[in-house]
C-alpha positions as CSV (number, residue, x, y, z in Angstrom):
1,X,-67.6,63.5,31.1
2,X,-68.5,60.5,28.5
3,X,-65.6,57.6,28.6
4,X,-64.1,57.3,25.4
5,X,-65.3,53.7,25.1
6,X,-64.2,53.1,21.5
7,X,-60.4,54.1,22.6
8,X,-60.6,51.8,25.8
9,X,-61.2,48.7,23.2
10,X,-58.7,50.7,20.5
11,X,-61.8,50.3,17.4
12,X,-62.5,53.0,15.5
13,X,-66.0,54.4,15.7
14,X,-67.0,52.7,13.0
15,X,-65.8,49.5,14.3
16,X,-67.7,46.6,13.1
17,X,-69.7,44.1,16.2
18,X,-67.0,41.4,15.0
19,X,-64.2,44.0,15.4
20,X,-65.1,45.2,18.9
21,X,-65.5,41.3,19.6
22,X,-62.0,40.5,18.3
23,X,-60.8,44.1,20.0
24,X,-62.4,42.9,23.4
25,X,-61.6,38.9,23.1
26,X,-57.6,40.2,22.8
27,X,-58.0,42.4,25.8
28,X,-59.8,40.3,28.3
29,X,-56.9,37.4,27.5
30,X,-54.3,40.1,28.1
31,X,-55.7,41.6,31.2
32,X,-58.4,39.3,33.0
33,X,-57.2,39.0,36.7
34,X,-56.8,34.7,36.5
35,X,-53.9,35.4,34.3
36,X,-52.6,39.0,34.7
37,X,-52.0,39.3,38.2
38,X,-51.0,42.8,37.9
39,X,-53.2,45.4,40.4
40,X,-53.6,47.6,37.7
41,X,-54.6,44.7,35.6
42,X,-57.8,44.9,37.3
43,X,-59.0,48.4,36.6
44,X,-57.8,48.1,33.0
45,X,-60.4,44.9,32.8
46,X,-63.5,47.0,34.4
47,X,-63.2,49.4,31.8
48,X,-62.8,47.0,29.2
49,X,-65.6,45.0,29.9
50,X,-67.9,48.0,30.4
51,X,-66.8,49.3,26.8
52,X,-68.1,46.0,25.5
53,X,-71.0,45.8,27.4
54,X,-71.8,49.3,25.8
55,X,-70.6,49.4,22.1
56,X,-71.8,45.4,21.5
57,X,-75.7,47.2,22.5
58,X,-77.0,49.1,20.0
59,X,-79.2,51.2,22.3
60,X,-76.2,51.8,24.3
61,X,-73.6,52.5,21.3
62,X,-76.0,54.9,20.0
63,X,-76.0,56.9,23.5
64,X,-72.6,56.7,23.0
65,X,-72.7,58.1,19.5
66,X,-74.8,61.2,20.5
67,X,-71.9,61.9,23.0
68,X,-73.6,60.7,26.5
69,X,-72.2,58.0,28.7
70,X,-75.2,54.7,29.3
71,X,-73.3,53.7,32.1
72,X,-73.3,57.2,34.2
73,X,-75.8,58.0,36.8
74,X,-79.0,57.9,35.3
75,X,-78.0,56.8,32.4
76,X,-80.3,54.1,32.5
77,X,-77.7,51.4,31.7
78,X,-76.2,48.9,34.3
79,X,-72.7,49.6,35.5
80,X,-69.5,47.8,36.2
81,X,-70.8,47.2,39.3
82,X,-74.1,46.0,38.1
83,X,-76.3,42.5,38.7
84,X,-73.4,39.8,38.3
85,X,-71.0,41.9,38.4
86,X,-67.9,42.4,35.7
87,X,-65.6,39.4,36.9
88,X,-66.7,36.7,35.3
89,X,-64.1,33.8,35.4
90,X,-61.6,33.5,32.5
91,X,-62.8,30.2,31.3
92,X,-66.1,31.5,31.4
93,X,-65.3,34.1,29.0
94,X,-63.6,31.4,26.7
95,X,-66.5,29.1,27.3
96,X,-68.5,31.6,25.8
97,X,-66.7,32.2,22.4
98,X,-65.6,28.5,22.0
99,X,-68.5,26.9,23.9
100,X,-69.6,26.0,27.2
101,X,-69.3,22.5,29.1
102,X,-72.9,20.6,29.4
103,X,-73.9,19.4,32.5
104,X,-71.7,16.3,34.2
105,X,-73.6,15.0,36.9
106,X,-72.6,13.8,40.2
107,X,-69.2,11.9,39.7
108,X,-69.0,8.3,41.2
109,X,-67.3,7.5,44.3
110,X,-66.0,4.2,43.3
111,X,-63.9,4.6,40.4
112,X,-61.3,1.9,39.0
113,X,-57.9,2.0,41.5
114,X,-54.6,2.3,39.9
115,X,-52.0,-0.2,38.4
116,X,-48.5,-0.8,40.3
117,X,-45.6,-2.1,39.5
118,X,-43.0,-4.0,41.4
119,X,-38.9,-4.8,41.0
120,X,-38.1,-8.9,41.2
121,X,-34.5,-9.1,41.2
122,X,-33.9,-13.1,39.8
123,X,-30.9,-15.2,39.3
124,X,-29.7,-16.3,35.8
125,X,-30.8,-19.9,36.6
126,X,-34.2,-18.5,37.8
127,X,-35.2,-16.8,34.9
128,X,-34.0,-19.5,32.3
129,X,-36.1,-22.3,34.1
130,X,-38.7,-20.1,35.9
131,X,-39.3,-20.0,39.4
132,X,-42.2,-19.4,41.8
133,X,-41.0,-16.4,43.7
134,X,-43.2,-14.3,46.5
135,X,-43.7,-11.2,46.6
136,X,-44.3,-8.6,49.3
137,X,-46.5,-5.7,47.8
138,X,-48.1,-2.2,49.4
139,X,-51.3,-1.5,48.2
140,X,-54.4,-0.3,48.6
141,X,-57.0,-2.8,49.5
142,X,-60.6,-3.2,50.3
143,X,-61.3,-1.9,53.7
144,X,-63.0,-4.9,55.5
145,X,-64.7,-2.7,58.1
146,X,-67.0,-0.8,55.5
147,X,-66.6,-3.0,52.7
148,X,-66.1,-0.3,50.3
149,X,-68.6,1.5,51.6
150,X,-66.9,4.4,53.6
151,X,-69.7,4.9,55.8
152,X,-69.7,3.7,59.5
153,X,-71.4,0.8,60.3
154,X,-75.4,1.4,60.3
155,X,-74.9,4.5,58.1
156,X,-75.5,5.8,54.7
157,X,-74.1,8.5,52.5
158,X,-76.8,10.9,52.5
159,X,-78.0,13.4,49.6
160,X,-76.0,16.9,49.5
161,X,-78.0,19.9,50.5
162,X,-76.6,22.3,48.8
163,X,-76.4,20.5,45.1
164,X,-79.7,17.9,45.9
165,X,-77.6,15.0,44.3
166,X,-76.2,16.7,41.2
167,X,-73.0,17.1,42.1
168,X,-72.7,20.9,40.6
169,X,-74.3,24.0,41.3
170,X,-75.0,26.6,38.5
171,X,-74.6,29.9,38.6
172,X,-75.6,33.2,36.1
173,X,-73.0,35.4,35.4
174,X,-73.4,38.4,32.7
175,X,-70.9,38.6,29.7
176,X,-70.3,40.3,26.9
177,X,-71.9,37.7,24.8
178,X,-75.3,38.0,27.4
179,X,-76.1,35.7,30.3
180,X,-74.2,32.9,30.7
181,X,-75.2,29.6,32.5
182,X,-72.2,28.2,34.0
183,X,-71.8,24.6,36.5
184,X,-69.3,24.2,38.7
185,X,-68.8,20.6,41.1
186,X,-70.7,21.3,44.3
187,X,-68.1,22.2,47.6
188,X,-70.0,20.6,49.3
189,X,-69.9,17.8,48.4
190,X,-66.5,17.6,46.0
191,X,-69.3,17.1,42.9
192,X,-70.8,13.2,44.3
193,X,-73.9,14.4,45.1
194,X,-73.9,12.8,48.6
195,X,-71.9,13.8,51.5
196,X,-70.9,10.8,54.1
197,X,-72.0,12.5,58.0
198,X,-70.7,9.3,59.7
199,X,-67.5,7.8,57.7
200,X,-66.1,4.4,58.5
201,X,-63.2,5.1,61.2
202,X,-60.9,2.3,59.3
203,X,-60.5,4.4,56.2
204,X,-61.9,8.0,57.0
205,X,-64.4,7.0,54.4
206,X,-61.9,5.9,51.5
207,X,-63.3,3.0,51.3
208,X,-60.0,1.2,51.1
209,X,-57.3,1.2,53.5
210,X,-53.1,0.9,52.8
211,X,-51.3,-2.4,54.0
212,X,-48.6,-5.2,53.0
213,X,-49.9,-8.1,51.6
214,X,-47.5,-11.3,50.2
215,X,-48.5,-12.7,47.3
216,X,-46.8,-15.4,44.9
217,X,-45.7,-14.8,41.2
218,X,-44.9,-17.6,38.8
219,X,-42.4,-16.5,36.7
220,X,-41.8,-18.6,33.1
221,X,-39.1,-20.1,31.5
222,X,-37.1,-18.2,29.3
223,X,-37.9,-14.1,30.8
224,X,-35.3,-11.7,30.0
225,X,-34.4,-8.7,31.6
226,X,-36.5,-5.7,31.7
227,X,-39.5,-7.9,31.0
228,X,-42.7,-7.2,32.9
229,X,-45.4,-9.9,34.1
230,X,-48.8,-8.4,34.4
231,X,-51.5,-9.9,37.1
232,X,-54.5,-9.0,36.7
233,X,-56.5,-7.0,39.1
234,X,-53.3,-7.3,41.8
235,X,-52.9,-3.4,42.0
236,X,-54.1,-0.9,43.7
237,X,-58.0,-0.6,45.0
238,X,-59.7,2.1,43.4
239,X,-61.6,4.5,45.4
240,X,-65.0,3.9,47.0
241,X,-63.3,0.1,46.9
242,X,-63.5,0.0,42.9
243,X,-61.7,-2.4,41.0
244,X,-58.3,-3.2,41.3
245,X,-55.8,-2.1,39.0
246,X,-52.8,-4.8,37.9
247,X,-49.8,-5.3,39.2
248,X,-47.2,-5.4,36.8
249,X,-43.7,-7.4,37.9
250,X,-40.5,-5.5,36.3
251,X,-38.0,-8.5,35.8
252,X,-34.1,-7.9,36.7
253,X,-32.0,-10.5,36.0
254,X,-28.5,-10.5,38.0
255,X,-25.4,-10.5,36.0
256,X,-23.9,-14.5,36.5
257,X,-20.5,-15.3,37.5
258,X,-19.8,-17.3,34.3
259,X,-22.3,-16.6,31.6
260,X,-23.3,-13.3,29.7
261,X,-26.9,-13.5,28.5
262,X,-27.5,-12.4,24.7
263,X,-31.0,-13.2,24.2
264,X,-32.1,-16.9,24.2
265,X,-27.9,-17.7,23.5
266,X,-25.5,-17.9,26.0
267,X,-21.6,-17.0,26.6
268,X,-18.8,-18.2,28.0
269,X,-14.8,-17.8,28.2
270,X,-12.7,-20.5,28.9
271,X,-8.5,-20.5,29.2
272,X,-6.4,-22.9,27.6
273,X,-2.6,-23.2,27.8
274,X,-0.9,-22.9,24.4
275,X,0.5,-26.2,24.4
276,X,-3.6,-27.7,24.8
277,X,-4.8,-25.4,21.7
278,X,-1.3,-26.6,19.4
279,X,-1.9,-30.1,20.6
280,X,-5.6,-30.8,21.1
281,X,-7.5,-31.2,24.2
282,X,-11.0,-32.0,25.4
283,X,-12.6,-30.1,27.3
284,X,-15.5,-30.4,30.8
285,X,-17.8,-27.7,30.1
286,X,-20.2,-27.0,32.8
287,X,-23.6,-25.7,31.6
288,X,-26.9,-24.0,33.6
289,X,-28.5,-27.7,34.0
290,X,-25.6,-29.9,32.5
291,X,-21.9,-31.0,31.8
292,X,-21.0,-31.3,28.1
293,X,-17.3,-32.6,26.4
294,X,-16.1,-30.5,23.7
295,X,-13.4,-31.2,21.9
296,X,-10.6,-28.6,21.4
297,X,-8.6,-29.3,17.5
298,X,-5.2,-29.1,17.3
299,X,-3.6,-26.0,16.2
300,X,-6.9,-23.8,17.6
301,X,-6.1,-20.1,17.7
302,X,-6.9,-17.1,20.1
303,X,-10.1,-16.2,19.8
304,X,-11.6,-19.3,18.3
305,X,-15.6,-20.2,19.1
306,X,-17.2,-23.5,19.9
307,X,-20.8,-23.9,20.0
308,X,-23.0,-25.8,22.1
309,X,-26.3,-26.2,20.4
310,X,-29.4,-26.4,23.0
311,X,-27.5,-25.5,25.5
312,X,-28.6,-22.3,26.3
313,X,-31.7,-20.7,27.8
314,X,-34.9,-21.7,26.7
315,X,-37.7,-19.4,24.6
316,X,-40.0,-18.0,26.2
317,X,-43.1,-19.2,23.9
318,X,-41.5,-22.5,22.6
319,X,-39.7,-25.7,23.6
320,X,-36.7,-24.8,22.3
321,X,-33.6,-23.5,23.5
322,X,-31.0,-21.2,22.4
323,X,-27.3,-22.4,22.2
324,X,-23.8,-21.7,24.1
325,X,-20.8,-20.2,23.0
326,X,-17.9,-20.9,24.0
327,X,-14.7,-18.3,23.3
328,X,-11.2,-19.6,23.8
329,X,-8.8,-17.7,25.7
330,X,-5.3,-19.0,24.4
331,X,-3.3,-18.2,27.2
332,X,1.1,-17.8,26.4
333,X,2.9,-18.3,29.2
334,X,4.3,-15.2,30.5
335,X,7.6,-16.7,32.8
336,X,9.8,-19.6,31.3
337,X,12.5,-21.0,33.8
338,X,16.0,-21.8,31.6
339,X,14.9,-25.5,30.2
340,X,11.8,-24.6,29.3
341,X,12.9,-21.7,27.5
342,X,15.6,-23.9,26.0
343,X,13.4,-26.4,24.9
344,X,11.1,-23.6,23.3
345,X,13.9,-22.0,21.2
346,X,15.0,-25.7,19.7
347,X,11.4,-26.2,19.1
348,X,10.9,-23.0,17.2
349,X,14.0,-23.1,15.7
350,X,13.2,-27.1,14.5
351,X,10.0,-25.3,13.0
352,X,12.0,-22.4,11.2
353,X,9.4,-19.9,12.5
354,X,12.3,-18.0,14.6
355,X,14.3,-17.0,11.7
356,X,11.5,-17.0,9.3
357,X,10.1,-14.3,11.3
358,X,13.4,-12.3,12.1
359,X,13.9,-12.8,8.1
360,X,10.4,-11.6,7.4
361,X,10.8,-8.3,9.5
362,X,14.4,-7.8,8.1
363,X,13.0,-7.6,4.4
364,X,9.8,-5.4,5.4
365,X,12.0,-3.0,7.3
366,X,14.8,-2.9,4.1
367,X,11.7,-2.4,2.0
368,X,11.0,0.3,4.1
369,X,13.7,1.9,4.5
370,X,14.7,1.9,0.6
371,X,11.4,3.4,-0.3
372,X,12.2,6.4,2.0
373,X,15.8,6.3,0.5
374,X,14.6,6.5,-2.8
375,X,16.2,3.3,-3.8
């Protein structure tokens, strides 16, 4: 009995050739065994692929038509299981309604090695002057037995004999849209062209080998945090000993003691007694590279700034240099033994500031209290 081939693609029988392409191109994504794993998956996409192969030929489609089966016994068509064969690959299929990939060629074996990047943990001090620090790095380097080369001394890669240099090997797989030519990299060979019979016992034919090297980075005045330093061509040895990639230095400055870093300026906190900010003071500050006198006015309050111009870390494309801030911390003492307390009362009370406040408060909370009272 004739397959219904117009129902296995669900087109009517008058079905257009672009609507059993569209009818077929939804199918085969749906059930082609590289992405419906499903067993049954696989019988669904042998019929499917035979009802193409039959209604997209005229000849055939008109067998069809006249209610007799191309594909049967003597039928004079080629089967499911016919020359190629109905499983194409997916991208195959896809390659053949979007376009197929050209020819690539043998790839190379030395290709361009990859960039790395290393932490440098620096001190305050170190990254507002600079510093020459070493490193200690693991990369891949140039294999000194083969020189690159990953062949054993004497030897040569020699030409594949499966892909004669090429790299790919092509292959003729049947489609709905007719023969198609695919190219695939060679297995052979892993797509260079040339196999290596003898590699270099250093690197197993890498061409490059793994190991610790030291190295020294100069690092300039005036790096922040987070910053990176690239060297050039310091990274990692590509394979077949290409070109090195860089080596990019991720800067992490440690937090200081005293300072906190904002940019190019600089911050500080310094304590004062109460009596030094009413009174006046000078004051030894003690900067990255440097002592400085600043002078504290009489009658400074909490909270109060002095700045320090050039006193603070240096740009980092310049000569000059940000500034330092100093924040007062007016300290009130907490513990007063009888005298002091004594002498503190007839001071404040010389001042009027002890009643004036007490007075203050008393008219604020009368205020308060007759608005609530409706007075």
């Amino acid at each position: 009995m004739a397959k219904d081939y117009y129902g296995i693609l669900g087109v009517p029988r008058d079905a257009t050739a672009d609507d059993i392409k569209r009818a077929y191109r939804k199918l085969a994504r749906q059930y082609h065994p590289d992405v419906n794993p499903d067993p049954d998956a696989q019988e669904k996409f042998k019929d499917i692929n035979a009802a193409y192969e039959v209604l997209s030929d005229d000849q055939k489609r008109q067998i069809v038509d006249l209610g007799g089966d191309p594909l049967a016994p003597g039928g004079g068509g080629m089967g499911p299981g016919g020359a190629g064969g109905p499983f194409v690959g997916f991208q195959d299929i896809m390659d053949a309604f979007f376009g197929g990939t050209t020819a690539r060629g043998p790839r190379p074996r030395v290709r361009p090695g990859a960039d790395a990047i290393i932490r440098l943990d620096l001190e305050l001090q170190e990254t507002a002057f600079g510093v020459e620090a070493p490193l200690t790095v693991d990369t891949a380097v140039l294999c000194s037995t083969c020189s690159g080369a990953g062949t054993a001394p004497g030897t040569h890669p020699q030409t594949c004999d499966i892909c004669h240099g090429k790299g790919e090997v092509q292959s003729v797989q049947r489609t709905f849209l007719g023969q198609v030519v695919s190219a695939r990299p060679c297995s052979a060979c892993q797509g260079y062209g040339t196999t290596i019979p003898h590699p270099c016992a250093t690197c197993g034919g890498e061409g490059r080998v793994r190991t610790r090297r030291t190295l020294t980075v100069k690092i300039p005045a005036g790096v922040e945090d987070g910053m990176r330093i690239r060297l050039a061509q310091q990274g990692e040895v590509g394979p077949g000993g290409g070109q090195p990639g860089d080596l990019y230095v991720e800067i992490h400055e440690r937090p200081h003691d005293v300072f906190a870093r904002k940019g190019n300026d600089l911050h500080c906190k310094v304590t004062v007694p109460m009596t030094a900010a009413a009174l006046g003071t000078r004051l030894t500050i003690k900067t990255l590279d440097t002592e400085e006198q600043v002078d504290v006015k009489a009658g400074t309050q909490p909270g109060a700034t002095i700045r320090i111009k050039g006193r603070g870390v240096p740009h980092l494309r310049g000569t000059a240099r940000g500034d330092l801030f100093v924040h007062l911390d007016v300290r009130t003492p907490t513990k007063l033994d009888a005298d002091q307390e004594r002498m503190l009362r007839e001071f404040a009370k010389t001042r009027g500031e002890e009643m004036a406040e007490l007075a203050k408060q008393g008219g604020f909370f009368n205020s308060l209290r007759n608005a609530f009272n409706g007075h």
